[in-house]
C-alpha positions in Angstrom: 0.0 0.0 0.0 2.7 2.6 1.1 4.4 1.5 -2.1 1.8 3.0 -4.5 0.7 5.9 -2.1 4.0 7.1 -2.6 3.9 6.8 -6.5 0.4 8.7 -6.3 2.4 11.5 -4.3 5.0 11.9 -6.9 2.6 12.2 -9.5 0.6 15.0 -7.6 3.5 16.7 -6.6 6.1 16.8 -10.1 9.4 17.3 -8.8 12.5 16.7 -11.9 15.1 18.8 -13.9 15.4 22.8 -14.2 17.3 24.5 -16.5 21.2 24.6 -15.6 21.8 28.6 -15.4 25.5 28.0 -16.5 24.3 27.1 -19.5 24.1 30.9 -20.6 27.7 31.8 -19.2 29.1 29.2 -21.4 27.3 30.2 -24.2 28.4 33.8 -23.7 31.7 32.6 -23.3 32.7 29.9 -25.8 29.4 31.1 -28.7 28.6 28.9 -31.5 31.1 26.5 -30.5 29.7 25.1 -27.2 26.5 25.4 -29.3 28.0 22.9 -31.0 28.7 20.6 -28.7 25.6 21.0 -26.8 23.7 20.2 -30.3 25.6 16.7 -30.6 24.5 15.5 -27.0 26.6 12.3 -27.3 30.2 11.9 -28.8 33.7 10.9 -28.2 37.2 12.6 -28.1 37.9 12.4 -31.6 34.9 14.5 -32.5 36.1 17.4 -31.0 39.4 19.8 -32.0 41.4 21.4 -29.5 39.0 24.2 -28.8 36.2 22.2 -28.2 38.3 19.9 -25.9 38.9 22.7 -23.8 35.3 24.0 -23.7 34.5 20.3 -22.6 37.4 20.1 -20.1 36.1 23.5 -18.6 32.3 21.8 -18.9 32.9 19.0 -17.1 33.8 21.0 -13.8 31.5 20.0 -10.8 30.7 23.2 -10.2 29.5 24.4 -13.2 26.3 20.6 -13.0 29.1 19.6 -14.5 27.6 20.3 -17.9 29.1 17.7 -19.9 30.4 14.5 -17.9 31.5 11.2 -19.0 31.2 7.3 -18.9 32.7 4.2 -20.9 34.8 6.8 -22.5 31.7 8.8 -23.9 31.2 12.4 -23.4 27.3 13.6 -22.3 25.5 16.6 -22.5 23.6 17.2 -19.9 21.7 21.1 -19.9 19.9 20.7 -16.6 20.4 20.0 -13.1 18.1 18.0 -10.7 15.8 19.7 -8.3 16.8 19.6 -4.5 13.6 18.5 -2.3 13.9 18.9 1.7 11.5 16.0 2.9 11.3 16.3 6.5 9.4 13.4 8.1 7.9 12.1 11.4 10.2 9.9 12.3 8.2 6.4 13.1 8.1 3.6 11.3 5.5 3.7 9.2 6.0 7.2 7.9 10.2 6.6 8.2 8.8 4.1 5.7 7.0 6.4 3.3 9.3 9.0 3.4 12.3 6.7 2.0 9.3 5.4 -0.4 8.9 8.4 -2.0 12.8 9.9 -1.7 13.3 6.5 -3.9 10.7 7.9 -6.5 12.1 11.4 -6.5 15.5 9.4 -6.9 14.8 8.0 -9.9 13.5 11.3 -11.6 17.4 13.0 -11.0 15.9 15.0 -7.8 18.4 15.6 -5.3 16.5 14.3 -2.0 17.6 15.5 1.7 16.1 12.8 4.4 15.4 14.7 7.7 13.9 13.2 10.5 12.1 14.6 13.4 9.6 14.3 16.3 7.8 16.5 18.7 9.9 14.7 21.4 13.3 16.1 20.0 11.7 19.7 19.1 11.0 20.2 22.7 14.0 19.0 23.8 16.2 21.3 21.2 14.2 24.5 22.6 14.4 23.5 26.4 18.4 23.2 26.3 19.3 25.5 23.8 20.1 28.8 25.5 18.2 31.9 24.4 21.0 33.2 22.1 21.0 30.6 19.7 17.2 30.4 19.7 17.3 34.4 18.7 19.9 33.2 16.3 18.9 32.6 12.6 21.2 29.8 11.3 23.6 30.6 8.1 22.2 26.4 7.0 18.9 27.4 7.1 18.9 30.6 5.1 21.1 28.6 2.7 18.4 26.0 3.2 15.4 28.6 1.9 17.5 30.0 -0.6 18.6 27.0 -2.6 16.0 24.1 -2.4 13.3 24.0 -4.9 10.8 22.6 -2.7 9.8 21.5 0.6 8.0 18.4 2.3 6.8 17.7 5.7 5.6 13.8 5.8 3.5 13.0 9.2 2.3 14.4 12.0 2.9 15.9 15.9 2.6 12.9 18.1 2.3 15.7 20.8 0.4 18.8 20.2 1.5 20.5 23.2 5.1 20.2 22.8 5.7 24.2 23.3 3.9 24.4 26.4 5.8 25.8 29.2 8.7 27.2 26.6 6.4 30.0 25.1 8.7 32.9 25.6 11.7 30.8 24.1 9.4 30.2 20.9 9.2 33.6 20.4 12.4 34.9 20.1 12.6 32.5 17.1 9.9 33.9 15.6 11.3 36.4 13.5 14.2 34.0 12.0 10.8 32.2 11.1 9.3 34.9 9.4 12.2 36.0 7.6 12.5 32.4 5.9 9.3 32.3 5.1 9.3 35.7 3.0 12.9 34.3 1.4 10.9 30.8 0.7 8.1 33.1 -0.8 10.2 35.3 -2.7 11.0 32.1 -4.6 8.1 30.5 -5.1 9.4 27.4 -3.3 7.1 24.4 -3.6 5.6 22.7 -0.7 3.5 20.2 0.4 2.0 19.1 4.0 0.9 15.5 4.1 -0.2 14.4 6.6 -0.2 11.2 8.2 -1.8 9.0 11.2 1.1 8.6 14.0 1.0 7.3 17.2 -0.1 10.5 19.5 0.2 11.3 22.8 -3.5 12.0 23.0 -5.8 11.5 20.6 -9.6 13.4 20.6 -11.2 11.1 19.0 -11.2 7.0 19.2 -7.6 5.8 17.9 -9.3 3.5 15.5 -11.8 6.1 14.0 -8.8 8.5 13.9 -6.6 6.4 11.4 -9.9 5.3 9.1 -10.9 8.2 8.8 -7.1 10.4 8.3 -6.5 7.3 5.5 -9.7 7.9 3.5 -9.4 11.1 3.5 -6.1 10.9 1.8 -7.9 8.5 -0.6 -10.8 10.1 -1.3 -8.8 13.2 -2.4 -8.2 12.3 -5.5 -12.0 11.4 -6.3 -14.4 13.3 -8.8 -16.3 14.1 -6.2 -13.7 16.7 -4.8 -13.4 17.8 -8.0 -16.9 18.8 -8.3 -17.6 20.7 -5.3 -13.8 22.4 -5.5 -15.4 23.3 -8.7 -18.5 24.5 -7.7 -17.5 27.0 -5.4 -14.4 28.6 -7.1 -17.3 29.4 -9.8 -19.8 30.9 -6.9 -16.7 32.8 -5.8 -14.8 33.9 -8.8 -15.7 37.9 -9.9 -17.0 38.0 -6.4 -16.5 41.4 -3.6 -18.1 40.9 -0.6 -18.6 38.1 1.5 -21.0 37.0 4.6 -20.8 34.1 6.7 -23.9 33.7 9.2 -25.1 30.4 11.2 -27.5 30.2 13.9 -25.3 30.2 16.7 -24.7 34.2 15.8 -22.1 34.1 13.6 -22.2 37.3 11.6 -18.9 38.0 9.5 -18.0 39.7 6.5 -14.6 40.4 4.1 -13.9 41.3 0.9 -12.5 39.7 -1.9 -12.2 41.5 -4.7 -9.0 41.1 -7.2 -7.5 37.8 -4.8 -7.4 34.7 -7.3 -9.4 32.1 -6.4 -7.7 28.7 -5.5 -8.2 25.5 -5.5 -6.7 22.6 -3.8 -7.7 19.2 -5.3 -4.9 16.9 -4.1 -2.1 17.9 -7.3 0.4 20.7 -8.7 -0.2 20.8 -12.0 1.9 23.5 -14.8 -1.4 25.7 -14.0 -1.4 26.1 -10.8 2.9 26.9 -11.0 1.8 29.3 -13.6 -0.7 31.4 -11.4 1.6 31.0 -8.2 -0.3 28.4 -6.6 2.8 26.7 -5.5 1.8 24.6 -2.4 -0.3 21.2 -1.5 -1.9 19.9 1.4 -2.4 15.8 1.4 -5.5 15.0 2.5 -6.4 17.9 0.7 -10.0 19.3 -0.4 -10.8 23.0 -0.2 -11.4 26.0 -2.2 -9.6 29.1 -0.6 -8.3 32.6 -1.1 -6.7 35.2 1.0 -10.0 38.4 1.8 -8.0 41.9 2.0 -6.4 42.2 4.8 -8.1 45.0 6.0 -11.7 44.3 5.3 -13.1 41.9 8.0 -15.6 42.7 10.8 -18.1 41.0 12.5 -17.9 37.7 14.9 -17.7 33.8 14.7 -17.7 31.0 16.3 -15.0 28.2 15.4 -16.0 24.6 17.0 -12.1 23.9 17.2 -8.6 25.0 16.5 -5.4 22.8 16.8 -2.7 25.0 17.3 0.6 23.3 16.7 2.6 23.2 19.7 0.0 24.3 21.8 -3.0 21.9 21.5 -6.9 22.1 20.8 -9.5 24.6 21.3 -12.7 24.3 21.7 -15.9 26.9 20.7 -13.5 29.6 19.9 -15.6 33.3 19.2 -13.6 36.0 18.0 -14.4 39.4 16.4 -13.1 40.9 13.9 -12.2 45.0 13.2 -11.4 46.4 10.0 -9.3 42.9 9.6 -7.8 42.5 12.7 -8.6 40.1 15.6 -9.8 42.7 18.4 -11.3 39.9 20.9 -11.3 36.3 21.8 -12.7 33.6 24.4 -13.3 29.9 24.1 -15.1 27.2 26.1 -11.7 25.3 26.6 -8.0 26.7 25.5 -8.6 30.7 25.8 -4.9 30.4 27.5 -3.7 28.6 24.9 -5.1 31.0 22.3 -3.5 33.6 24.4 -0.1 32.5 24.7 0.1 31.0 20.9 -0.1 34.8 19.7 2.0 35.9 22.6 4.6 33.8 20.6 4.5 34.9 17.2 5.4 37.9 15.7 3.9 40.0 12.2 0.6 40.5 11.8 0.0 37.0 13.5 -3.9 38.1 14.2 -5.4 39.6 11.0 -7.5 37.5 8.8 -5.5 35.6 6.5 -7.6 33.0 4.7 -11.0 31.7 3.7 -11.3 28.6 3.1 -14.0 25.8 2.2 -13.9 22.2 2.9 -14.5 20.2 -0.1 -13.5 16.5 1.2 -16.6 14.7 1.9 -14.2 11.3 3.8 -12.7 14.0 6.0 -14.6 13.9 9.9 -13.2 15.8 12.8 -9.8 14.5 14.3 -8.0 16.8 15.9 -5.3 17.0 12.9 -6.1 20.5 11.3 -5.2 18.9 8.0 -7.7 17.2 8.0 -10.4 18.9 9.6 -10.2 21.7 7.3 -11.5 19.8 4.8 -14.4 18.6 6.0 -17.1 18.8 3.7 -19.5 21.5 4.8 -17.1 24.0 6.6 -15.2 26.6 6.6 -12.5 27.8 7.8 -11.0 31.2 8.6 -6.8 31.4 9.3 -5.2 34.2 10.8 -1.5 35.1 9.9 0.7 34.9 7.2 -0.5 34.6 3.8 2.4 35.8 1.5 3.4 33.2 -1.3 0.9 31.0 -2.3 -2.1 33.0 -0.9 -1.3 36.1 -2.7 -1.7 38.3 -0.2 0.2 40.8 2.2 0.6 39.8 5.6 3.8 39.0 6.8 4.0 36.7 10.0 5.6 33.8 11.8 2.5 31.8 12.1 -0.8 30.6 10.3 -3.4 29.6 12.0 -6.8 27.7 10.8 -9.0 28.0 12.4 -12.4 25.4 11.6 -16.3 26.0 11.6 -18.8 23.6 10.9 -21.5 25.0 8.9 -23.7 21.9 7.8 -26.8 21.0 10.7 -25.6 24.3 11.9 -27.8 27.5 9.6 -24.6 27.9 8.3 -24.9 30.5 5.0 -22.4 31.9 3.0 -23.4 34.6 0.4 -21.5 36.3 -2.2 -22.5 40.0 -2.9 -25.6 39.2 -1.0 -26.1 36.0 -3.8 -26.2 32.3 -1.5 -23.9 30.0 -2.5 -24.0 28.0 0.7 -27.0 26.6 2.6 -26.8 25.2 5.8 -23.2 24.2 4.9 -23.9 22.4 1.0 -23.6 24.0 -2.1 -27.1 24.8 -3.0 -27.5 22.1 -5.6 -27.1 19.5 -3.5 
């Protein structure tokens, strides 16, 4: 099973060759005849004259891809260098297992694949002993890290959701080393892709059993028309929309604006058209429609049945209101604290409205994974936080946070320039 999940992966998320940028020194340097020798892809040392040989000596450098290298006493062309992925993983078993799964795939495309394990367990235990210093301190390896690899992978899960607790003020001061990568990693338009996966937790919310059926078909159903069609449906109600208004019975009474933010669409692959409108990242299980309101625009109140906030664990029956875009109060039946202290810890405009999105998944059930609950088919959700990259828009921070409503049994209505595109949390033609 892991075998072919991880060939599904690699076709959803396309990692190979690019274009070697030495290509056009050489070209500059040596003209029509590296041209040449580009052209004949293949050949021996008696095809080439001096100059050429020299050209090819120089070519065959290292540090240049090497450009032309060679085997059985053959010479070969090669214009492009692999891509260089950073798969970080949860490191158990089963996902240790994937992960080299799908490095293997990658492998065999040319992609240049750097394993990194990790676990809740060893974050904690990095931020506890570390003194504060090196915590403030951004590393020169990881601001080579953002600036060179072409994508980014994080296989798995937190088998502890409340690994920051207690070591809230040392998170912070690395929050602005965090920020900055990010906007470096944006800048770039670096790939990336969450998948998600069931491990072994700490504490689960939900029966074990029900929490790994249900995690496993969401990440199957992903990939099934039905996703398709409701992704479909509402990036149609959305698109060359302004205005929008989310009410349910519980008193729920929000609304953004919209207008000019592309409309995307997550449906489980990267595909050239998504690269070509900037819609560079993936979630697995995936399943939503979302865009990023203007920044500015949100007022009103809602109530969110539950927010997993990584490090700091769940909350429950979350209401927050919103001014001119920007969170202004908050309290929840369980985990106002940790609400409290997770934007104590982050830095940027960590509390203006960031996302909208709508669950289009109709396997996904709540677990207490937000990557999964997010796509839960009738709800919503509303993220606070960054949304540079990706998300086309302008807020800058060290965090996102999602943050999940469920509309459907609830009144839950969603209208578009006064137009309702959502009833009671379904599309209205179902």
């Amino acid at each position: 099973m892991l075998g072919e999940i991880a060939k599904s992966f690699v076709k959803a998320f396309p990692l190979g060759k690019k274009e070697n940028k030495n290509i056009e020194k050489f070209r500059k340097k040596y003209g029509k005849d590296f041209d040449e020798i580009l052209k004949m892809k293949i050949f021996t040392e008696k095809d080439l004259d001096e100059g050429k040989k020299k050209i090819v000596e120089e070519a065959m450098k290292p540090q240049y891809g090497p450009i032309v290298y060679k085997k059985d006493n053959k010479f070969y062309v090669n214009p492009y260098r692999g891509e260089c992925l950073r798969l970080v993983y949860s490191d158990f078993d089963e996902t240790r297992r994937l992960a080299q799964l799908i490095a293997q795939e990658y492998w065999a495309r040319g992609v240049h694949v750097s394993l990194v394990p990790s676990t809740s367990k060893l974050s904690r235990i990095a931020l506890s002993v570390s003194p504060d210093w090196a915590i403030a301190e951004l590393p020169e390896t990881s601001v080579a890290t953002a600036k060179l690899y072409d994508a980014r992978i994080f296989l798995g899960g937190d088998e502890d959701e409340n690994w920051i607790k207690g070591l809230e003020q040392k998170h912070l001061l690395g929050a602005p080393g965090t920020q900055y990568l990010h906007q470096i990693m944006d800048s770039r338009g670096v790939r990336w892709c969450v998948f998600g996966w069931p491990v072994e937790k700490k504490e689960y919310h939900v029966n074990k059993n029900f929490y790994r059926k249900v995690f496993l078909a969401s990440i199957k159903e992903t990939f099934s028309p039905e996703v398709k069609k409701y992704c479909d449906y509402y990036r149609r109600a959305l698109e060359g929309g302004d205005v929008i208004r989310i009410v349910a019975d519980d008193g729920t009474d929000l609304t953004f604006r919209i207008k000019g933010r592309p409309i995307l669409v997550a449906d489980g692959i990267i595909d050239e058209e998504d690269i070509k409108r900037g819609d560079v990242g993936l979630n697995i299980p995936d399943g939503e429609v979302f865009l990023a309101p203007l920044e500015y625009s949100a007022n009103g109140k809602i109530l969110f049945d539950f927010v997993t906030i990584h490090g700091f664990g769940l909350v429950k029956n979350l209401w927050i209101e919103f001014k001119d875009g920007k969170v202004v109060s908050y309290r929840a039946e369980v985990g106002t604290n940790k609400f409290k202290k997770f934007l104590e810890s982050n830095t940027g405009e960590k509390d203006r409205i960031a996302e909208l999105g709508i669950g289009t998944n109709p396997a996904a059930r709540f677990v207490g994974d937000t990557i999964v609950d997010e796509k839960i088919f009738g709800s919503v959700h509303i993220a606070i936080g960054n949304n540079t990259g990706a998300y086309h828009g302008k807020n800058v921070a060290s965090s996102h946070l999602d943050m999940i409503k469920i509309m459907r049994g609830k009144g839950g209505k969603m209208y578009v320039d006064g137009k309702l595109i959502m009833d009671n949390g379904l599309p209205i033609f179902v």
